[in-house]
C-alpha positions as CSV (number, residue, x, y, z in Angstrom):
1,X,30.4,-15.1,17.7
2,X,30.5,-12.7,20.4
3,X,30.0,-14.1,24.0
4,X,27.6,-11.8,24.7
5,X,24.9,-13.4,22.2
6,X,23.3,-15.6,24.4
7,X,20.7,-16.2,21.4
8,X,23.8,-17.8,19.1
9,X,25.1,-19.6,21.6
10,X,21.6,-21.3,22.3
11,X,20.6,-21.4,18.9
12,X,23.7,-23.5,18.1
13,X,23.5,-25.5,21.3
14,X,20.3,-26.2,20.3
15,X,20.7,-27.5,16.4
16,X,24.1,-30.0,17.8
17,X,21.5,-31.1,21.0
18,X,18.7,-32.0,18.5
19,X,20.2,-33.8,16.3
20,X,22.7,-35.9,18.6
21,X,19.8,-36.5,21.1
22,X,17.6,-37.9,18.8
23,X,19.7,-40.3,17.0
24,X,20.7,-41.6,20.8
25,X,16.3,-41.7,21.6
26,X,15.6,-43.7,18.4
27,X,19.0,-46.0,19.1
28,X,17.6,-46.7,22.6
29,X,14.6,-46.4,21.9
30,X,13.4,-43.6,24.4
31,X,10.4,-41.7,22.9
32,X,8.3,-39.5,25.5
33,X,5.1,-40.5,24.1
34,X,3.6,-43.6,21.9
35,X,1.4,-42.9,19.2
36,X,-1.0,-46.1,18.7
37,X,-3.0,-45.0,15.3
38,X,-5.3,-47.9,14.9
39,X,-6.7,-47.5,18.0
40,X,-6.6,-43.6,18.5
41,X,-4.8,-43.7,21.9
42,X,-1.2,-42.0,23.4
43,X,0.2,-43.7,25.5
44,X,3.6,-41.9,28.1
45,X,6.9,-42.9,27.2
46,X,7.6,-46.5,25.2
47,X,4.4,-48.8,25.4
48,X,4.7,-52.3,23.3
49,X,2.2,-52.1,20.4
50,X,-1.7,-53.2,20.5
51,X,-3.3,-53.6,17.8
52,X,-1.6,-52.7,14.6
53,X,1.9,-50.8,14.9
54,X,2.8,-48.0,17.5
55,X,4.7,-44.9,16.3
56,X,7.3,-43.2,18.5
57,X,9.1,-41.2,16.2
58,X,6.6,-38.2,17.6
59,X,8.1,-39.3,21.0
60,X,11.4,-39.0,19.8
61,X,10.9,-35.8,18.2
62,X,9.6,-34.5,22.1
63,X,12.3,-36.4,23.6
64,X,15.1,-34.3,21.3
65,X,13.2,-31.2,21.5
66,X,13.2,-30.9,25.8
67,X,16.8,-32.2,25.8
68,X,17.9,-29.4,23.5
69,X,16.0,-27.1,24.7
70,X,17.4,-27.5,28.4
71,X,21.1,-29.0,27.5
72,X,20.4,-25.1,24.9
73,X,19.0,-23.3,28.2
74,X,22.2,-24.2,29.9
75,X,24.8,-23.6,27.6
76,X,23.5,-20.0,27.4
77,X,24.9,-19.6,31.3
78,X,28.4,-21.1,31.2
79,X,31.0,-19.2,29.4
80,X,31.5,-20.0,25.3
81,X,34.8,-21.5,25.6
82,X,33.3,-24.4,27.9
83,X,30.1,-25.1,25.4
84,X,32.7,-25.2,22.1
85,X,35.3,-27.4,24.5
86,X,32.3,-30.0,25.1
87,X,30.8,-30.2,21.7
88,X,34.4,-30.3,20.6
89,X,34.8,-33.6,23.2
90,X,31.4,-34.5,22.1
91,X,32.4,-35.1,18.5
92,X,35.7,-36.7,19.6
93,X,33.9,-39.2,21.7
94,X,31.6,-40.1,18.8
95,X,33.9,-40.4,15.9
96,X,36.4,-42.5,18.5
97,X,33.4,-44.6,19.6
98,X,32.4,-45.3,16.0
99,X,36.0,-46.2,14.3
100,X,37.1,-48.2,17.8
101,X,33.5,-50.7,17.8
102,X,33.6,-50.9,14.3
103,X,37.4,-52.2,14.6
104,X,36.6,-54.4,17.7
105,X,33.5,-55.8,15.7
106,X,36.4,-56.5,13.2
107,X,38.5,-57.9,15.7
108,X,35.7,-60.3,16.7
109,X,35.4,-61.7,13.2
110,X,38.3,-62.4,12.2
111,X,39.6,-63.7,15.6
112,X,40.0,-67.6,15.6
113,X,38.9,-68.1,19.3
114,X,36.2,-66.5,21.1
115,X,36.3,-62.6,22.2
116,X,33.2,-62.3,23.6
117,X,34.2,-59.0,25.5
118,X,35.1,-57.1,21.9
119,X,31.3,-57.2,21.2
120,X,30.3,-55.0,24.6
121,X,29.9,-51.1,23.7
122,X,30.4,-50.1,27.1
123,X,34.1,-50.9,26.5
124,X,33.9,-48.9,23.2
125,X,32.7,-46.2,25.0
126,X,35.0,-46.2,28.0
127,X,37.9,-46.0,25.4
128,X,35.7,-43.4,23.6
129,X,36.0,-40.9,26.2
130,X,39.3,-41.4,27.3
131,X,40.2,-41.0,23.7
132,X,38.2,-38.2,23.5
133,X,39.4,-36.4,26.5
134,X,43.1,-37.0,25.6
135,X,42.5,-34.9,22.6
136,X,40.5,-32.2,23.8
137,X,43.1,-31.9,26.7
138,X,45.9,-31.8,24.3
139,X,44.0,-29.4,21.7
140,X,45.2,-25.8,20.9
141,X,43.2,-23.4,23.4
142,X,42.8,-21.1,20.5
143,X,40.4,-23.8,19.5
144,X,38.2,-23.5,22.5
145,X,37.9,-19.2,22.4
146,X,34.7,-19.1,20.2
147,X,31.7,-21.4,19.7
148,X,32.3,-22.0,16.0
149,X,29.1,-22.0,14.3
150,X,29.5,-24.6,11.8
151,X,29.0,-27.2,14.1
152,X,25.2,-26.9,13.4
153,X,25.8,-28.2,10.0
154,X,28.7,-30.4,11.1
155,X,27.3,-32.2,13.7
156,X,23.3,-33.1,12.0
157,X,25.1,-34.3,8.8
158,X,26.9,-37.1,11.0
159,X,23.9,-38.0,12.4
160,X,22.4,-38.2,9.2
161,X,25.0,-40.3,8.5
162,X,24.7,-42.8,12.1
163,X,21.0,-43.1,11.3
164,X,21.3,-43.6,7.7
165,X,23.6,-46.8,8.7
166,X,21.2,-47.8,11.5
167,X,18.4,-48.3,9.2
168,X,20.1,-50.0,6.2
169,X,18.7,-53.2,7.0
170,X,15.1,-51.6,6.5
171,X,16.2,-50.8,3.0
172,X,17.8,-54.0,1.9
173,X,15.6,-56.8,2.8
């Protein structure tokens, strides 16, 4: 990809935002808007339902749609080797996160006294980054010269993947 395509570099920045955005919205539950169908009404950001259930997947959809659309609006202004550096840490960070909870969570139960602290994220994620950044500090820089474009396939199959674990329990009771 040429640095001078500002469209490609969106257009990628765009598919990696969406997808990684909105598995984090429906984690944390952040939609923009709530959709209460019984009752007719749309309500701003996360409202508890009324009567009969809310719907914020439309929310989330909004919610991943302005966040890759401005993280997309921004990437087309720094240089290319920056953008494919972050999504690069990006994907470090997420695939350290996921293998160091899911061994703390291990940790936790098989230990035979009580680790209370193994179940926190926010010490999964610290070590996450600092993973992460180790990495991508160490990595080739011939890694970092083009935004490589596979990442928009790369990047929505894993979150495929995070969501399609994240709602497992909906498809086994």
């Amino acid at each position: 990809m040429m640095a001078s395509s500002k469209l490609a570099v969106f257009t990628v920045v765009f598919g990696v935002a969406y997808a990684v955005i909105y598995v984090i919205s429906t984690e944390v539950n952040l939609p923009l808007l709530t959709y209460h169908p019984v009752i007719g009404e749309v309500d701003f950001l996360w409202t508890p339902e009324r009567r009969g259930p809310a719907m914020y997947w439309y929310g989330w959809m909004l919610t991943s749609l302005f966040g890759a659309l401005a993280l997309g609006w921004i990437a087309s202004a720094v240089p290319e080797p920056w953008v494919q550096r972050v999504i690069l840490f990006g994907c470090l960070a997420a695939v350290a996160y996921l293998l160091l909870y899911t061994l703390a969570l291990f940790v936790y139960d098989k230990a035979t006294v009580e680790l209370e602290f193994l179940k926190s994220r926010s010490l999964s994620v610290v070590a996450a980054l600092v993973v992460a950044a180790a990495i991508s500090f160490f990595a080739p820089a011939k890694w970092n010269q083009r935004l490589w474009p596979g990442w928009v396939c790369v990047v929505p199959i894993g979150a495929l993947a995070v969501l399609a674990y994240y709602l497992t329990p909906y498809f086994t009771r």
